[in-house]
C-alpha positions in Angstrom: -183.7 135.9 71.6 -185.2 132.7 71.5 -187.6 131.6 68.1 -191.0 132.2 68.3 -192.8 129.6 70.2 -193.2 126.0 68.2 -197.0 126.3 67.2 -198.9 124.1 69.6 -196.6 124.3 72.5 -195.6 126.2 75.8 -193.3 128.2 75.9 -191.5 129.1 79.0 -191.7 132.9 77.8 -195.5 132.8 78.7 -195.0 131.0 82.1 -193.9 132.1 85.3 -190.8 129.9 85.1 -188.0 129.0 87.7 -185.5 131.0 86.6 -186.9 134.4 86.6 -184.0 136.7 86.7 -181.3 134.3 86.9 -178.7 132.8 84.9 -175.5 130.8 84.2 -173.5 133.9 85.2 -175.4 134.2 88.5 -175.0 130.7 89.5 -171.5 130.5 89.1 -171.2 133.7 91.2 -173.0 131.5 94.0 -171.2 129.1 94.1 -168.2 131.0 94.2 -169.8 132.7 97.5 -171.2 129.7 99.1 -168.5 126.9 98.2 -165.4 129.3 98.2 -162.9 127.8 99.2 -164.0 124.3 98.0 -162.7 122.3 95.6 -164.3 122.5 91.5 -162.2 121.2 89.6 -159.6 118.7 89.3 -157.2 118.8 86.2 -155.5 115.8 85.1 -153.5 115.8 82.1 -151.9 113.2 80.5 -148.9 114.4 81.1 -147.5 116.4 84.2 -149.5 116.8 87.6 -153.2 117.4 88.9 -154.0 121.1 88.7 -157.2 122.4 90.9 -159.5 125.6 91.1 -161.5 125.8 93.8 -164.8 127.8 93.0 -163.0 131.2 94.0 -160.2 130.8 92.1 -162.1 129.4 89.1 -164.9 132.9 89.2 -162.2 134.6 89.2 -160.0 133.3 86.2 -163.5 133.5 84.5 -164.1 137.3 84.9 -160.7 137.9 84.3 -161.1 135.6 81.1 -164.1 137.5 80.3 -162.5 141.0 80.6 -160.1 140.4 78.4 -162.7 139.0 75.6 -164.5 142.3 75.9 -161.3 144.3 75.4 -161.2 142.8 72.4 -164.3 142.9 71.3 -166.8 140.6 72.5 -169.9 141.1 73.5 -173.2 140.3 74.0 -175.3 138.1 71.2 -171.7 137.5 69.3 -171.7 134.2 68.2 -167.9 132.5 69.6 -166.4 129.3 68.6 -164.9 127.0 70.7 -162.8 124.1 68.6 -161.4 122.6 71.8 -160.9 118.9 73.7 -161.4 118.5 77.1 -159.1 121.1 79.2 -159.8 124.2 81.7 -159.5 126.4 79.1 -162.8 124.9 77.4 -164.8 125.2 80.6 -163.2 128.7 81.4 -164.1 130.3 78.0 -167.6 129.0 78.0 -168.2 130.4 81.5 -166.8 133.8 79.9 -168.4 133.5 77.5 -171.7 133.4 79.6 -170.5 136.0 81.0 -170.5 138.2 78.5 -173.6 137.7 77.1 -172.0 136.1 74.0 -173.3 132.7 72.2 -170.3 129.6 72.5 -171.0 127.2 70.0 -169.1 124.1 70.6 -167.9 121.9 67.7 -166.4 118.5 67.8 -163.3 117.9 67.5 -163.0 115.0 65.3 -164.7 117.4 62.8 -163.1 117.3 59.1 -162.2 120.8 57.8 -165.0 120.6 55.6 -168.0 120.0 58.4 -166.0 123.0 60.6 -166.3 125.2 57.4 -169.7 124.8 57.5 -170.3 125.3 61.1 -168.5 128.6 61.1 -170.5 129.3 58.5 -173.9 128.3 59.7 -173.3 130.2 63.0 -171.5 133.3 61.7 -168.6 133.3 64.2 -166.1 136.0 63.8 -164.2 134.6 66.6 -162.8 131.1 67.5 -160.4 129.7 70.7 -159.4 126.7 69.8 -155.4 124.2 70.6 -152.6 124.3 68.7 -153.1 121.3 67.0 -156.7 122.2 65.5 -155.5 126.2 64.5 -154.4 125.5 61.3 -157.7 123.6 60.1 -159.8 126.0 61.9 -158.3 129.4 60.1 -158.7 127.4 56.7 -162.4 126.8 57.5 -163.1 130.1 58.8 -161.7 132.5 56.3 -164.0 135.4 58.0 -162.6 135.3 61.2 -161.2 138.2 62.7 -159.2 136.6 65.5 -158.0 133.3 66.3 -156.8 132.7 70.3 -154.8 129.5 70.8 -153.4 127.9 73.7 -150.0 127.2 74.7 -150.5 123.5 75.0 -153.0 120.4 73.3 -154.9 119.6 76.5 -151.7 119.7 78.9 -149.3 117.9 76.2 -146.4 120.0 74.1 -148.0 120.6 70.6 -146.0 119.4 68.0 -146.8 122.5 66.1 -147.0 125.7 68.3 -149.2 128.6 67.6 -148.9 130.6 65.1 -147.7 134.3 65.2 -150.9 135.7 64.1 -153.1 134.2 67.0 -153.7 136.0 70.0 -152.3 134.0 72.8 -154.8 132.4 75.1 -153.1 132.9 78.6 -152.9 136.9 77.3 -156.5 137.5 77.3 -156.8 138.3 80.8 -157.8 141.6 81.8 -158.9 143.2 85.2 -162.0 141.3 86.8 -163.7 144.3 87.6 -164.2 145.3 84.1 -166.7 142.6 82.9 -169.5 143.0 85.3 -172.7 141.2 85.5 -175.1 141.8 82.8 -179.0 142.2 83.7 -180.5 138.8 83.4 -181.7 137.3 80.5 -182.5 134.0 81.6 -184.5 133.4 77.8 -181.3 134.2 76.2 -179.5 132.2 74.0 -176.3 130.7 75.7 -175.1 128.5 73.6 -175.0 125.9 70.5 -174.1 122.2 70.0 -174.4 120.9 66.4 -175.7 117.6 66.2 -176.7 114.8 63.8 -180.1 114.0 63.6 -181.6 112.1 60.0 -180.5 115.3 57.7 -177.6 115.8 55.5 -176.1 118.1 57.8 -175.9 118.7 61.6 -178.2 121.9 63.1 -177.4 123.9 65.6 -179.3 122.9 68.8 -180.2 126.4 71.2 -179.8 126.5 74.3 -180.7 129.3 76.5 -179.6 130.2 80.2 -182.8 128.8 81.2 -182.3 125.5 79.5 -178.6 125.1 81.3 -179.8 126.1 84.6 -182.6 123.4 84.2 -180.3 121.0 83.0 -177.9 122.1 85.8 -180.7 120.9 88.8 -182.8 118.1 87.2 -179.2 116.7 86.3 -178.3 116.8 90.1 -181.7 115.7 91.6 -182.0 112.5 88.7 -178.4 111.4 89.5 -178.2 112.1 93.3 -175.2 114.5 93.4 -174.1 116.1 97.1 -172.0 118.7 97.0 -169.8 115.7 98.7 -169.6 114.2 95.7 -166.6 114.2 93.4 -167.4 113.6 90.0 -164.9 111.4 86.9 -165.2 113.1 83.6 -163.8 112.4 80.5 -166.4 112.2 78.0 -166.0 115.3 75.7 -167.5 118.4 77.0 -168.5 119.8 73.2 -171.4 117.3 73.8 -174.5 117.4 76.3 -173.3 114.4 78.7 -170.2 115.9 80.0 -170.8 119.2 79.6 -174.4 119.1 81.2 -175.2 115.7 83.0 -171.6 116.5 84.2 -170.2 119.6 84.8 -173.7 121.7 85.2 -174.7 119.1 87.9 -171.8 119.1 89.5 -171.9 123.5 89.6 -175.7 123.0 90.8 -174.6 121.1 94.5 -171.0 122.8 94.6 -169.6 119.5 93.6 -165.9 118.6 92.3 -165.4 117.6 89.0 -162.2 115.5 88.2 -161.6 115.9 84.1 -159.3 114.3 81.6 -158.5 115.0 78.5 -160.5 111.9 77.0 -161.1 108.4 78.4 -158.1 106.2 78.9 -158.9 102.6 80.2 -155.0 102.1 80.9 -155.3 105.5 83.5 -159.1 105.4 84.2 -158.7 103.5 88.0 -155.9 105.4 88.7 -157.2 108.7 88.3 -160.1 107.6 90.1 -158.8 105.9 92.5 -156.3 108.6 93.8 -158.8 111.3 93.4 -161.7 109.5 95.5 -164.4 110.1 92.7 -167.6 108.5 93.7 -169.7 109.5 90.4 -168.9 109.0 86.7 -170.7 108.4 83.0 -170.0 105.6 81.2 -170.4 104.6 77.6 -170.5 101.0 76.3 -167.2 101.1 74.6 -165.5 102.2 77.7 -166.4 99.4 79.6 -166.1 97.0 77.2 -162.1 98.3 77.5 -162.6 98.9 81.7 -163.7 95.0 81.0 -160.0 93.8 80.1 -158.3 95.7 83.3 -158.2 94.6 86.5 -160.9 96.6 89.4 -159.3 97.6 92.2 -160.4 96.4 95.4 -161.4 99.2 96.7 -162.6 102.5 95.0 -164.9 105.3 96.3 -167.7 105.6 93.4 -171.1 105.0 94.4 -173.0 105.1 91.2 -172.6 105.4 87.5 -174.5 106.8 85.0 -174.5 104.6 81.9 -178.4 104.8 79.7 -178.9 100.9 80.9 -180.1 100.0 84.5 -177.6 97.5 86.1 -176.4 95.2 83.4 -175.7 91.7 85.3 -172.4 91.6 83.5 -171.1 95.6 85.3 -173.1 94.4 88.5 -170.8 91.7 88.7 -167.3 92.8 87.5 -167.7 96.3 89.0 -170.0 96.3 91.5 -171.5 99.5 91.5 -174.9 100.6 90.7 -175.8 102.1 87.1 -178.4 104.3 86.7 -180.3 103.5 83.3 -181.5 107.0 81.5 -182.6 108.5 78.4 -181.8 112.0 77.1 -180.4 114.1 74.1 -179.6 117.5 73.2 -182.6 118.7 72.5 -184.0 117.3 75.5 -181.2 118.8 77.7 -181.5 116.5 80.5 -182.8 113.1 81.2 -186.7 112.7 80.6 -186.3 109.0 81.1 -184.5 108.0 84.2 -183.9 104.7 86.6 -183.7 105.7 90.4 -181.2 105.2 93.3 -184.8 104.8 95.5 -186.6 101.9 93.6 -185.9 98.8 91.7 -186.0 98.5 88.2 -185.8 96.5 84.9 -182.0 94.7 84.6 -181.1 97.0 81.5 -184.1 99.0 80.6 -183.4 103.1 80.7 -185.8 103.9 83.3 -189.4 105.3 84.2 -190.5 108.6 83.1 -189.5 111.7 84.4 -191.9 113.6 85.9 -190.8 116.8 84.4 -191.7 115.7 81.0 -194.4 113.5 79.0 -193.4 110.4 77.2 -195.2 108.6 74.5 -194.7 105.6 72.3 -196.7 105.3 69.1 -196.6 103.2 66.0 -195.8 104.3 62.9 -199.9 105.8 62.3 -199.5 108.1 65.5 -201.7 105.2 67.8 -200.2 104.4 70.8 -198.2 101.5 71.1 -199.3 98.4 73.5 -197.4 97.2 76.6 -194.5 95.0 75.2 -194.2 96.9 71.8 -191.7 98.8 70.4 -192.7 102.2 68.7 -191.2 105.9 68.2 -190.2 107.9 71.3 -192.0 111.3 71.2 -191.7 113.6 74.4 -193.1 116.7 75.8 -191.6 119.9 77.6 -191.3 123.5 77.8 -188.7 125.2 74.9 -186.5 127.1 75.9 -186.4 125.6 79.8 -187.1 121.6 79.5 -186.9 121.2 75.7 -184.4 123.2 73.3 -185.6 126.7 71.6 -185.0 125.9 68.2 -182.6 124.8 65.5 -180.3 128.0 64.8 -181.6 129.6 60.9 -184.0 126.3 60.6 -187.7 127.2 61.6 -188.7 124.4 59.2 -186.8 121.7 61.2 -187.6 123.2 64.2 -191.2 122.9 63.4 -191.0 119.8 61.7 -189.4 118.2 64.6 -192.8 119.1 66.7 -196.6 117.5 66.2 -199.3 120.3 65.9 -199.8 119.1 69.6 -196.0 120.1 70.6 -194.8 116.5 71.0 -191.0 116.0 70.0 -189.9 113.1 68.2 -186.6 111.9 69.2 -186.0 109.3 66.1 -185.3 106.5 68.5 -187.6 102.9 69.0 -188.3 102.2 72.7 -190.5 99.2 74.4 -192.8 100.7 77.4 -193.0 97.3 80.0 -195.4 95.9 82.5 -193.5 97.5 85.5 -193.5 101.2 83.9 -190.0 100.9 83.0 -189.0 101.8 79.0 -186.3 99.4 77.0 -184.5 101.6 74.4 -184.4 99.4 71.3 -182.3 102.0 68.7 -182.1 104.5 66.4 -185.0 104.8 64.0 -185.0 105.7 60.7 -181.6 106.7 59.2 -179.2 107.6 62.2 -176.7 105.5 63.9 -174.6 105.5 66.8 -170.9 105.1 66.2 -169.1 104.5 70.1 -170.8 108.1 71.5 -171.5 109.7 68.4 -174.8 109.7 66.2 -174.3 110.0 63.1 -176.9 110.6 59.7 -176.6 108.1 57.3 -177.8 110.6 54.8 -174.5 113.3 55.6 -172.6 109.9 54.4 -174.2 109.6 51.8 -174.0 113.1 50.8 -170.6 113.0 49.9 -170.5 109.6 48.6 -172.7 110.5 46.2 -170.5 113.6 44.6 -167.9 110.7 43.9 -168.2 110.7 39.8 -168.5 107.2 39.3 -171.3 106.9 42.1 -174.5 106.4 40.7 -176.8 105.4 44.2 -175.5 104.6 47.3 -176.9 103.8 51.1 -175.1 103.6 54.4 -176.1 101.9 57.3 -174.9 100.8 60.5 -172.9 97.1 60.9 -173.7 96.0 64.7 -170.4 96.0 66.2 -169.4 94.5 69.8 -167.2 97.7 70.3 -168.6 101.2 69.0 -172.3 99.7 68.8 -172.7 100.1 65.3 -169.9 101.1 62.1 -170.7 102.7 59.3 -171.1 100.2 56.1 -171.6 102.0 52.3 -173.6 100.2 49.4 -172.9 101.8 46.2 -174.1 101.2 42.6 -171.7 102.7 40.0 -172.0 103.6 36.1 -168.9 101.8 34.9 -166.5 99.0 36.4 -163.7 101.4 38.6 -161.0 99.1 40.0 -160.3 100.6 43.6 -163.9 102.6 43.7 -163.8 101.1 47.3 -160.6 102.8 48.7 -161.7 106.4 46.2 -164.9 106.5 48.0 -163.4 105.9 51.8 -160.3 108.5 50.8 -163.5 111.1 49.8 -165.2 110.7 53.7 -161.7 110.5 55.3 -161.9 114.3 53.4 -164.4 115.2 54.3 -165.7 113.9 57.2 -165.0 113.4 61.1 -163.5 109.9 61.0 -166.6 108.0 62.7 -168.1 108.9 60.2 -165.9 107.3 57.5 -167.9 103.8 56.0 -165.6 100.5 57.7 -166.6 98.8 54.5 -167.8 99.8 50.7 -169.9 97.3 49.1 -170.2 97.3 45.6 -173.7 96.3 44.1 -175.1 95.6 40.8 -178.6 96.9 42.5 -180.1 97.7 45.7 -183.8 95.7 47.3 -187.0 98.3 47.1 -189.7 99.5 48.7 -192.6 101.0 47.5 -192.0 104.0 45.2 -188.3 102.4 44.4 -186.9 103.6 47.5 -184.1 101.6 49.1 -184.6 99.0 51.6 -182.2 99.9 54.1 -184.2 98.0 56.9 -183.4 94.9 54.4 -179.6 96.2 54.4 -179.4 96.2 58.1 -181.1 92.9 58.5 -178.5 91.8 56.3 -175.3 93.0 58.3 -176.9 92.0 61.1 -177.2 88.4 60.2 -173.8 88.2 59.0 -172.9 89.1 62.8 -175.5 87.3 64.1 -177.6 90.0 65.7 -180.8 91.5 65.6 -181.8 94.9 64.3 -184.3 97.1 66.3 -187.7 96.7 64.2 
């Protein structure tokens, strides 16, 4: 069941929605009667050759997948954790999953033990899939569990430590297809949870219900154009909302192919696309920053790329394809702010609004922000279809996260222009964004703060040419500690996901305030930024 409806909002369980007895199940079913014998996805490991399920083959591994879950136990509302880079098997057991009526709460990867003990234990997973190379970490962090399935491989490649006897081999749970038949719709269901960093100490669980992936799975196709012609490049990783739904939900939506790797390799990345005629991918900034130091082939098959920055002169030139600016987030589940194929835009600004959703831009008193000036984000939609249902066990951040007139606030500065297009201009507040992760300065801080000799301490992002920003600590300490910078770094590398981990620890004998004594950290950007000579978002 979703939460009860954010006070001042719709909710699409009062509306005649589109999905009215539908949901992920049914769709894949579908496609797997209307695109049979046409190519879905494209494996391509590292290491060995290109495997492919066409949409038969891959409903059918699915139901086979999910009747070999039930014989063991799962079922509808269990919560089931899926520890797990970028393979078929990831996509396969959260299809089953869906199947079943079970919740599959992705994690990422480069999680430390620590963060994955607390996700287990935020969610209440009995159950987690997961590679050989992440079984050990994830039975130490979930003490509970009552099975562990592994696979035979890390993402195509020979693990240098197999499973262990104990876990119930992956490629065994199959069962007969017949004997995990579709449930009744539930469209307002939950489906699944991705944990993500927002300005608090420690990630929430973002809810998603069938409804919300089946809207993310059309307005994702429609925004980016997808045909079921098209043959899409992934390699972002699919625990997170741009793969997994700009991506692979699209691409289920037209009867697409999807082409994935284990992760982005700029050294492989024209190859693989090259050979496999993709004419659709995602980019990030870091990834063409390292596309920008191989040589483009002369002729390639992609169309269009999807990047958050309408056609920066720099990717015009050097790649010469179109990208599609765009705005979106977890909670948001697709893109409420999106450039177009159709009309011209603003040379690097995200886009226009959606029409699907409302978009304003205030200052910091809740007035609206003139053209030209750069204010908080806050957007409008339906939970539960357009919007996310809820944090998982957090009404009060859930609520908090809504005005009393149901406006979201995303946490992120944006500049509305003349010509109707929005320029992002960051993060607000106290989140940055390490290469394609955000990440809360406060979880940082957190655990800098339990080192003993730590007496204050603030972490804030370093503008960085690469990853966009790195983390930087400032910390005040009782007593002289000779190698307090390397103790506090070896405490994150503990435990936290290493993106996380500060680049630098600054020792200070005090820190610049604000009213009340609060730290300055808009000060403490400034400052980092100046010594790289950039500007921070105001």
């Amino acid at each position: 069941m979703i939460p009860d409806p954010i006070p001042g909002t719709l909710s699409c369980d009062t509306l005649f929605h589109p999905f009215i007895g539908q949901d992920l199940p049914r769709l894949l079913k579908a496609r797997a009667e209307d695109r049979t014998d046409h190519e879905f996805l494209i494996w391509v490991p590292f290491d060995g050759d290109a495997q492919r399920w066409t949409y038969g083959d891959f409903y059918r591994e699915v139901c086979r997948l999910a009747a070999g879950m039930k014989a063991e136990g799962v079922g509808k509302g269990n919560m089931v954790l899926l520890h797990m880079e970028n393979c078929p098997e990831f996509l396969l057991t959260w299809h089953a999953c869906s199947r079943l009526g079970a919740i599959v709460v992705t994690t990422n990867t480069r999680s430390s033990e620590d963060e994955l003990q607390y996700f287990l234990a935020d969610c209440g997973a009995s159950i987690a899939i997961t590679q050989p190379k992440f079984e050990s970490m994830v039975r130490k962090a979930g003490a509970n569990l009552e099975w562990v399935a592994v696979t035979n491989s890390d993402v195509g490649a020979t693990p240098e430590r197999p499973r262990s006897e104990e876990a119930i081999a992956f490629e065994d749970l199959r069962g007969d297809e017949n004997d995990a038949p579709l449930l009744d719709a539930a469209p307002l269901a939950v489906n699944s949870i991705q944990y993500t960093s927002g300005t608090t100490s420690r990630p929430k669980g973002v809810l998603w219900t069938h409804a919300n992936g089946l809207w993310g799975a059309q307005m994702n196709a429609r925004h980016t154009t997808l045909t079921p012609d098209d043959i899409g490049h992934v390699c972002l990783p699919l625990y997170h909302t741009n793969a997994l739904c700009y991506s692979h939900l699209a691409t289920l939506w037209v009867g697409a192919t999807m082409v994935l790797q284990p992760k982005f390799s700029a050294s492989r990345y024209w190859k693989v696309c090259t050979e496999h005629h993709c004419t659709y991918g995602v980019q990030i900034p870091f990834m063409l920053f390292a596309l920008m130091k191989h040589p483009v082939p002369e002729q390639h098959d992609f169309r269009l790329w999807g990047l958050g920055a309408e056609n920066p002169g720099v990717v015009s030139d050097m790649f010469r394809i179109p990208c599609l600016g765009w705005f979106g987030m977890t909670e948001t589940i697709t893109l409420p702010i999106i450039s177009s194929v159709h009309l011209a835009g603003r040379e690097m600004s995200m886009g226009r609004p959606a029409p699907e959703y409302d978009i304003q831009v205030r200052r910091d008193d809740g007035s609206h922000v003139d053209i030209g000036e750069s204010g908080a984000l806050w957007i409008r939609g339906v939970p539960g279809l357009s919007l996310f249902a809820g944090y998982l066990h957090k009404p009060e951040a859930t609520a908090e996260a809504f005005d009393a007139d149901g406006w979201f606030e995303t946490g992120d500065l944006v500049t509305p222009n003349d010509d109707g297009t929005i320029t992002f201009n960051g993060r607000d507040r106290d989140t940055m964004r390490v290469g394609a992760e955000n990440v809360a300065e406060s979880e940082v801080e957190r655990v800098i703060q339990a080192v003993e000799v730590v007496t204050e301490v603030a972490v804030v992002g370093k503008p960085d040419p690469m990853l966009g920003d790195v983390p930087v600590a400032f910390v005040q300490i009782i007593m002289p500690t000779p190698g307090i910078e390397e103790v506090v770094i070896a405490a994150c590398r503990e435990k936290l996901a290493d993106f996380k981990v500060p680049a630098e620890v600054r020792v200070v004998d005090d820190f610049p305030r604000v009213t009340l004594g609060k730290i300055d950290k808009k000060l403490l950007r400034k400052t980092l930024a100046d010594e790289v000579g950039e500007q921070p978002p105001s």
